[in-house]
Chimera marker file (.cmm) of the C-alpha trace (Angstrom):
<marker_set name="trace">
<marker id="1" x="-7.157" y="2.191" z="-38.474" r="1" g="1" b="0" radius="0.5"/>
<marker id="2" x="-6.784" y="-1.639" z="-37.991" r="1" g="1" b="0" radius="0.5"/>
<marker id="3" x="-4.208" y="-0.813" z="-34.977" r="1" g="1" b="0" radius="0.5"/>
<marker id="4" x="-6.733" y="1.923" z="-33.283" r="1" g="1" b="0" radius="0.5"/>
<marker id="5" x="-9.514" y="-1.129" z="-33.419" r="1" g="1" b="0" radius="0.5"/>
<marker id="6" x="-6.793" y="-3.506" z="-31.908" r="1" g="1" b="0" radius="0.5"/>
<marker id="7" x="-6.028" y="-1.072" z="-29.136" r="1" g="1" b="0" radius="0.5"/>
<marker id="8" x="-9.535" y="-0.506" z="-28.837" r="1" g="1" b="0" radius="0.5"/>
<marker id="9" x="-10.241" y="-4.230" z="-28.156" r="1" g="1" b="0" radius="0.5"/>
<marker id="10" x="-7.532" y="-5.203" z="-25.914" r="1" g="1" b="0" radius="0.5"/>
<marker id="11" x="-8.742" y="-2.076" z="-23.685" r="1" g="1" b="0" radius="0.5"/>
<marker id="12" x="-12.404" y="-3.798" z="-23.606" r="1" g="1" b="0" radius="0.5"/>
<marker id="13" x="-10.837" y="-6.858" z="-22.834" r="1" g="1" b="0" radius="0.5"/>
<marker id="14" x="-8.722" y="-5.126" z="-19.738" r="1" g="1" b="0" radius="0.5"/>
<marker id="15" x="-12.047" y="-4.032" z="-18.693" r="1" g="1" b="0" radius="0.5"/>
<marker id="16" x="-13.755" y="-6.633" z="-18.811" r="1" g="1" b="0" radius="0.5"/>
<marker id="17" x="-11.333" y="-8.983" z="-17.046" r="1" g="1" b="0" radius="0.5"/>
<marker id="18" x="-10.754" y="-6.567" z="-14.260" r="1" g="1" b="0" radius="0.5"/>
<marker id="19" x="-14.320" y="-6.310" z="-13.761" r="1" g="1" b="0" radius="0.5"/>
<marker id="20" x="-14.916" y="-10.072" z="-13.288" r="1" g="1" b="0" radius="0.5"/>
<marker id="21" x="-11.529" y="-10.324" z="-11.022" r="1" g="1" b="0" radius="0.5"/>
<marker id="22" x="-13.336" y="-7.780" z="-8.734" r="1" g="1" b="0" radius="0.5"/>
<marker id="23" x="-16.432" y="-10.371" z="-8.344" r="1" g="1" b="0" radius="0.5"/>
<marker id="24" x="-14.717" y="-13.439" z="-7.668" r="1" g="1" b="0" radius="0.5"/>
<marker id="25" x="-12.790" y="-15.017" z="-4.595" r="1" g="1" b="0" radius="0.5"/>
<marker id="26" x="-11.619" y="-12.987" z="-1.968" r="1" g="1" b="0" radius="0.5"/>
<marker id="27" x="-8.314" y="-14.326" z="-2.724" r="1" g="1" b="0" radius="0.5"/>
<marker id="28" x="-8.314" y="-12.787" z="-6.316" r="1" g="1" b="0" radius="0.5"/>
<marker id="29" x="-9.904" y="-9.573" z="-4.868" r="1" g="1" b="0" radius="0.5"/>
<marker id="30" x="-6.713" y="-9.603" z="-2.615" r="1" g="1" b="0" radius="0.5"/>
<marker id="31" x="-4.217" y="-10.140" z="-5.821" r="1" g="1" b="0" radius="0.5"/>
<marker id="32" x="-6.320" y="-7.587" z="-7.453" r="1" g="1" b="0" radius="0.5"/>
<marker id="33" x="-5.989" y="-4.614" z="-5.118" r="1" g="1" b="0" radius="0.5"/>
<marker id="34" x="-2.477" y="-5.388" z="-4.288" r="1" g="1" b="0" radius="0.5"/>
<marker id="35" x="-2.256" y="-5.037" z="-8.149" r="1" g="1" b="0" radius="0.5"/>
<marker id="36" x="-3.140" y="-1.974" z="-8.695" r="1" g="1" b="0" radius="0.5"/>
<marker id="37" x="-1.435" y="-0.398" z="-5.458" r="1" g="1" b="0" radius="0.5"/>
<marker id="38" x="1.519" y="-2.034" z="-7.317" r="1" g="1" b="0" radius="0.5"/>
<marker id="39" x="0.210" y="0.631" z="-10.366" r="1" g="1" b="0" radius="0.5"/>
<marker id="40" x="-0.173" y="3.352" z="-8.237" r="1" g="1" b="0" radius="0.5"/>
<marker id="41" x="3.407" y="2.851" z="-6.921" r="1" g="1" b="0" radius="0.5"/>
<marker id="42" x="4.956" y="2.894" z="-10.077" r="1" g="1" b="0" radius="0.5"/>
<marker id="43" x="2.952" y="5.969" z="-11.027" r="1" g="1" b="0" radius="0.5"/>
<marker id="44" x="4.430" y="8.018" z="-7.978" r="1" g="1" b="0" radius="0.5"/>
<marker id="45" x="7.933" y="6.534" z="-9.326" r="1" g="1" b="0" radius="0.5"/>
<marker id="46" x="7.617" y="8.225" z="-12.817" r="1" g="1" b="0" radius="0.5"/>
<marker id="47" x="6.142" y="11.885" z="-11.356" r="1" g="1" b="0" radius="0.5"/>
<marker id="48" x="2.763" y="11.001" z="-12.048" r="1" g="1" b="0" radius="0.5"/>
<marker id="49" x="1.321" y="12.149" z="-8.547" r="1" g="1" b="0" radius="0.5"/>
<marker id="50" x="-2.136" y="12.580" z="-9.832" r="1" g="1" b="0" radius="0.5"/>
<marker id="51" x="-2.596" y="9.474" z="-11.658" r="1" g="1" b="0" radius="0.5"/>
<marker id="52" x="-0.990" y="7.528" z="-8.325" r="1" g="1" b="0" radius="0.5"/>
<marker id="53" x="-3.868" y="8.985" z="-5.967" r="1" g="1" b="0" radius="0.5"/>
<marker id="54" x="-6.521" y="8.422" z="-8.868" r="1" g="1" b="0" radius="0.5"/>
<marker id="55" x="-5.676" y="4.749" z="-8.574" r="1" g="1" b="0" radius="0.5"/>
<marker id="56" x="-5.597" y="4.728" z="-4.656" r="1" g="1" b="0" radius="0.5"/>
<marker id="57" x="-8.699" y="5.935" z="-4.766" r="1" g="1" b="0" radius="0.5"/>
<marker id="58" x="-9.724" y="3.212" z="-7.263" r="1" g="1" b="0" radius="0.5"/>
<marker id="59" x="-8.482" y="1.155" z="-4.936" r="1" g="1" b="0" radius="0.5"/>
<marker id="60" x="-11.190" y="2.293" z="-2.387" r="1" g="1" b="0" radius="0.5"/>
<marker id="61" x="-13.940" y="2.674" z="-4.299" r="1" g="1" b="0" radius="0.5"/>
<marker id="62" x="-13.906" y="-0.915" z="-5.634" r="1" g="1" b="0" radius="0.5"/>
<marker id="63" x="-12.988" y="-2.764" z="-2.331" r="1" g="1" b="0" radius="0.5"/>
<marker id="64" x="-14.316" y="-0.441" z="0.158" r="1" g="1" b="0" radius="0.5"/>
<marker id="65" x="-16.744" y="-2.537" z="1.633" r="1" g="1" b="0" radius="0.5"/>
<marker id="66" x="-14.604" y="-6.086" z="1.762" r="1" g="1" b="0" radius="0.5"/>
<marker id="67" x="-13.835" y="-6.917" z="5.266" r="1" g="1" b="0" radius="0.5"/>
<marker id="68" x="-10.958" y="-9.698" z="3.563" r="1" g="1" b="0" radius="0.5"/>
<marker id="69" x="-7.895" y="-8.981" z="5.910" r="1" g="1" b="0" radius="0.5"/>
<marker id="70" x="-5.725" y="-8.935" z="2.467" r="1" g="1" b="0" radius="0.5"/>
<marker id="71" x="-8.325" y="-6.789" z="0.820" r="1" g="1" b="0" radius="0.5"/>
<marker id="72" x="-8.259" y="-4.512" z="4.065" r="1" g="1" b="0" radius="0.5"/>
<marker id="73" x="-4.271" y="-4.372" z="4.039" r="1" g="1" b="0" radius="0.5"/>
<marker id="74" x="-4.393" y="-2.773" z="0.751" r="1" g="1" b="0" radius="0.5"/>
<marker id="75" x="-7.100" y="-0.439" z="1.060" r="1" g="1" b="0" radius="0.5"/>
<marker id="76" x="-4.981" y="0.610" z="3.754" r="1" g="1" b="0" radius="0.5"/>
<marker id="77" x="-1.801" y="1.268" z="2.079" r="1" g="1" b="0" radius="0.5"/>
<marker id="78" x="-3.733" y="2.830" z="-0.223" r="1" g="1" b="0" radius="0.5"/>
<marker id="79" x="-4.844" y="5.686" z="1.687" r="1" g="1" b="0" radius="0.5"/>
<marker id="80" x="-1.386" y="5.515" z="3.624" r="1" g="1" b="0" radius="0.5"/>
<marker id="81" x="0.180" y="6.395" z="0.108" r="1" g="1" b="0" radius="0.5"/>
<marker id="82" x="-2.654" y="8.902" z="-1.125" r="1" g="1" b="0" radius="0.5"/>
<marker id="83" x="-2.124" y="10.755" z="2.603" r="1" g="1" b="0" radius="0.5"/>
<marker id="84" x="1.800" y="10.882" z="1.612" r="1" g="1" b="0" radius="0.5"/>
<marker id="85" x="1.050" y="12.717" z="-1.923" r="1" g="1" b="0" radius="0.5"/>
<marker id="86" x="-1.789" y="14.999" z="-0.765" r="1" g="1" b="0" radius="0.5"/>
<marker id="87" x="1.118" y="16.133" z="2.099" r="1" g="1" b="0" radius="0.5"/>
<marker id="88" x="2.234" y="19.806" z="0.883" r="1" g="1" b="0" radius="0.5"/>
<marker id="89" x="5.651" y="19.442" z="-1.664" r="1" g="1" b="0" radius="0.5"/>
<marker id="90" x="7.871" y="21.300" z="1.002" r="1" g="1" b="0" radius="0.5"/>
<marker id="91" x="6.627" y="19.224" z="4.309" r="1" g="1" b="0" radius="0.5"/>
<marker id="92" x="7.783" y="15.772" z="2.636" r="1" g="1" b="0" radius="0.5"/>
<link id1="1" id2="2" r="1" g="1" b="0" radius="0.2"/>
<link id1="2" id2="3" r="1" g="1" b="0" radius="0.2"/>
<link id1="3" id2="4" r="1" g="1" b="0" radius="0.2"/>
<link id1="4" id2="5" r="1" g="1" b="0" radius="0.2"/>
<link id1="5" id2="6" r="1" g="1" b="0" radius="0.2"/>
<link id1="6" id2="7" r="1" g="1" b="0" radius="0.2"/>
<link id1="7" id2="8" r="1" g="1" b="0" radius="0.2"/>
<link id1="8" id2="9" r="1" g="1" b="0" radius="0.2"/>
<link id1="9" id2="10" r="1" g="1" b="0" radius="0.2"/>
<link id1="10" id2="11" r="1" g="1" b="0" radius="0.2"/>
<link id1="11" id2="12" r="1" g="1" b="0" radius="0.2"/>
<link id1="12" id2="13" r="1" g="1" b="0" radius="0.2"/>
<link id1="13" id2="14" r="1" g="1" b="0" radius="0.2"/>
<link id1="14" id2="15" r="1" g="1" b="0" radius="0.2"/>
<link id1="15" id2="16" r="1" g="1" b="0" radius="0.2"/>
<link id1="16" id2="17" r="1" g="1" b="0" radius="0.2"/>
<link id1="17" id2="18" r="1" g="1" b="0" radius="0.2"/>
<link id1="18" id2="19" r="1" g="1" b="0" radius="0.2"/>
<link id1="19" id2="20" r="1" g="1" b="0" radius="0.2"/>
<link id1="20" id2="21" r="1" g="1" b="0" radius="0.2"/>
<link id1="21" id2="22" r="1" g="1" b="0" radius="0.2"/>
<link id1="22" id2="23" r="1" g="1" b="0" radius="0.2"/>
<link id1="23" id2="24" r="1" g="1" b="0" radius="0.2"/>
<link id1="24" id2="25" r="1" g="1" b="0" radius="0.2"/>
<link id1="25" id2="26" r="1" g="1" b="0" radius="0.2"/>
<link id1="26" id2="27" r="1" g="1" b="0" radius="0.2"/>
<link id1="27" id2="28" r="1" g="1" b="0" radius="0.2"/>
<link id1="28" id2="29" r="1" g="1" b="0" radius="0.2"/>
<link id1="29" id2="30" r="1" g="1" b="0" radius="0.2"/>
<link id1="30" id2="31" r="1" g="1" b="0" radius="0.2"/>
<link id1="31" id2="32" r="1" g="1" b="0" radius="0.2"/>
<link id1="32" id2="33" r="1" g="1" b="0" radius="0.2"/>
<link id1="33" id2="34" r="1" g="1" b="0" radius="0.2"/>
<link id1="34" id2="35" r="1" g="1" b="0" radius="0.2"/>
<link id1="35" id2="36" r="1" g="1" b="0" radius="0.2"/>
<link id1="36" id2="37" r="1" g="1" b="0" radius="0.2"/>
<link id1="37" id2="38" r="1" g="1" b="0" radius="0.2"/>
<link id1="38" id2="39" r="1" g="1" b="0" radius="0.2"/>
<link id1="39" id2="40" r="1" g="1" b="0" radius="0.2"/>
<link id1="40" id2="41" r="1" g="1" b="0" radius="0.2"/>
<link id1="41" id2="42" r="1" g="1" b="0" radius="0.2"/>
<link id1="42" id2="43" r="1" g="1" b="0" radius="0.2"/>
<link id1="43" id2="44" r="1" g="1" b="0" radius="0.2"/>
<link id1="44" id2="45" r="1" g="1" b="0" radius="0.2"/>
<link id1="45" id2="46" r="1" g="1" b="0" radius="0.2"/>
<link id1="46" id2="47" r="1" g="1" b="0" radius="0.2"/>
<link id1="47" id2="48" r="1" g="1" b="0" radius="0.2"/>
<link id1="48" id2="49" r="1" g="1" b="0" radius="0.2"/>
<link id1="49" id2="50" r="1" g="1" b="0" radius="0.2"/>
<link id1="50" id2="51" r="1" g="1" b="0" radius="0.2"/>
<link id1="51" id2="52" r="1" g="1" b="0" radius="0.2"/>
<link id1="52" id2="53" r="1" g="1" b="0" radius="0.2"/>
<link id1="53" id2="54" r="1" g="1" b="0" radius="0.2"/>
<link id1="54" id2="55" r="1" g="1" b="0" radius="0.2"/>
<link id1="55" id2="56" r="1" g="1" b="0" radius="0.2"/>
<link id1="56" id2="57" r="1" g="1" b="0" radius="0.2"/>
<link id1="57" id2="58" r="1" g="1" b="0" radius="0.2"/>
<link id1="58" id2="59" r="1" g="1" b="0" radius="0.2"/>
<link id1="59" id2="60" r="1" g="1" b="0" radius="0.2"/>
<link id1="60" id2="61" r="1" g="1" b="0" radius="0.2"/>
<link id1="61" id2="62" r="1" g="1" b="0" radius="0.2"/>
<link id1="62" id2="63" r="1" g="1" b="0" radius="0.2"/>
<link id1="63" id2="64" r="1" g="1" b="0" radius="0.2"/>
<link id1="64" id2="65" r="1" g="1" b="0" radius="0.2"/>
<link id1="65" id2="66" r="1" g="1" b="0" radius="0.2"/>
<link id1="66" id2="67" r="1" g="1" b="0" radius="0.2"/>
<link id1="67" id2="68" r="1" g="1" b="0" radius="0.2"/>
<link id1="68" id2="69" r="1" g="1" b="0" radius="0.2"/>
<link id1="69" id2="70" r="1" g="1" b="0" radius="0.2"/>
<link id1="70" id2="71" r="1" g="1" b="0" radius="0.2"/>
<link id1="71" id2="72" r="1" g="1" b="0" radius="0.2"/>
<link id1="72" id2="73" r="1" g="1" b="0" radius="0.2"/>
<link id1="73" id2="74" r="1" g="1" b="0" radius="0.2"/>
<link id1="74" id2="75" r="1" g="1" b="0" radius="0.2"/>
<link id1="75" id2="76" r="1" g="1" b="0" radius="0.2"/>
<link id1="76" id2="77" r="1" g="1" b="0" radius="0.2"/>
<link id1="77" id2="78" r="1" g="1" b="0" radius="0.2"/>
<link id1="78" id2="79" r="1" g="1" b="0" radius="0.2"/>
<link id1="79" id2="80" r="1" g="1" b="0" radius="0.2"/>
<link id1="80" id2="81" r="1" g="1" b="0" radius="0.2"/>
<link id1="81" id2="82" r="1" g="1" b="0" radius="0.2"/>
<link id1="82" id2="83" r="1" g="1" b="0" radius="0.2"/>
<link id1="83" id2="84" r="1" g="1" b="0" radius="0.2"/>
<link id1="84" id2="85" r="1" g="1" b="0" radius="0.2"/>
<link id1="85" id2="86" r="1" g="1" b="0" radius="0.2"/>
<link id1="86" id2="87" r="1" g="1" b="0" radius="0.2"/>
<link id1="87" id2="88" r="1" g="1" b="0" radius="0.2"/>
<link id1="88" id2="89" r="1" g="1" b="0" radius="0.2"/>
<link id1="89" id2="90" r="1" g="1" b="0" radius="0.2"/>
<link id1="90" id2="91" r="1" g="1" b="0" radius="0.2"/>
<link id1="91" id2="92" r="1" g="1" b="0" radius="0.2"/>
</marker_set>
């Protein structure tokens, strides 16, 4: 019980930092996205095709509208990446 409440709060506190990191400086908003392209990387390493385009899109939703060349860059490679997994298995 004590380790399901610890889990619990360390997943609020994920949440909540990733929330304010997508608020602040374009410069964080840069290290953010390039974060979790980083994530949806290493999701397409372990098989995890679905989770990896979940997060590209993630990537999209939340920085979508910041014109921050850095920010752009990895919107970019985001939906460079997603394109690559959405191809059919045998035209890879």
């Amino acid at each position: 019980m004590k380790s399901t409440r610890f889990c619990f709060l360390i997943l609020l506190a994920c949440g909540a930092l990733f929330s304010f990191a997508i608020q602040t400086l374009p410069d964080d908003r840069a290290q953010t996205a390039r974060t979790l392209f980083d994530k949806g990387r290493s999701l397409e390493q372990q098989g995890q095709a679905d989770a990896a385009i979940a997060v590209y899109d993630d990537i999209e939703r939340y920085f979508g509208q910041d014109n921050s060349p850095a920010v752009r860059e990895q919107i970019a490679r985001a939906r460079k990446a997603r394109q690559l997994l959405e191809k059919p298995r045998g035209n890879r």
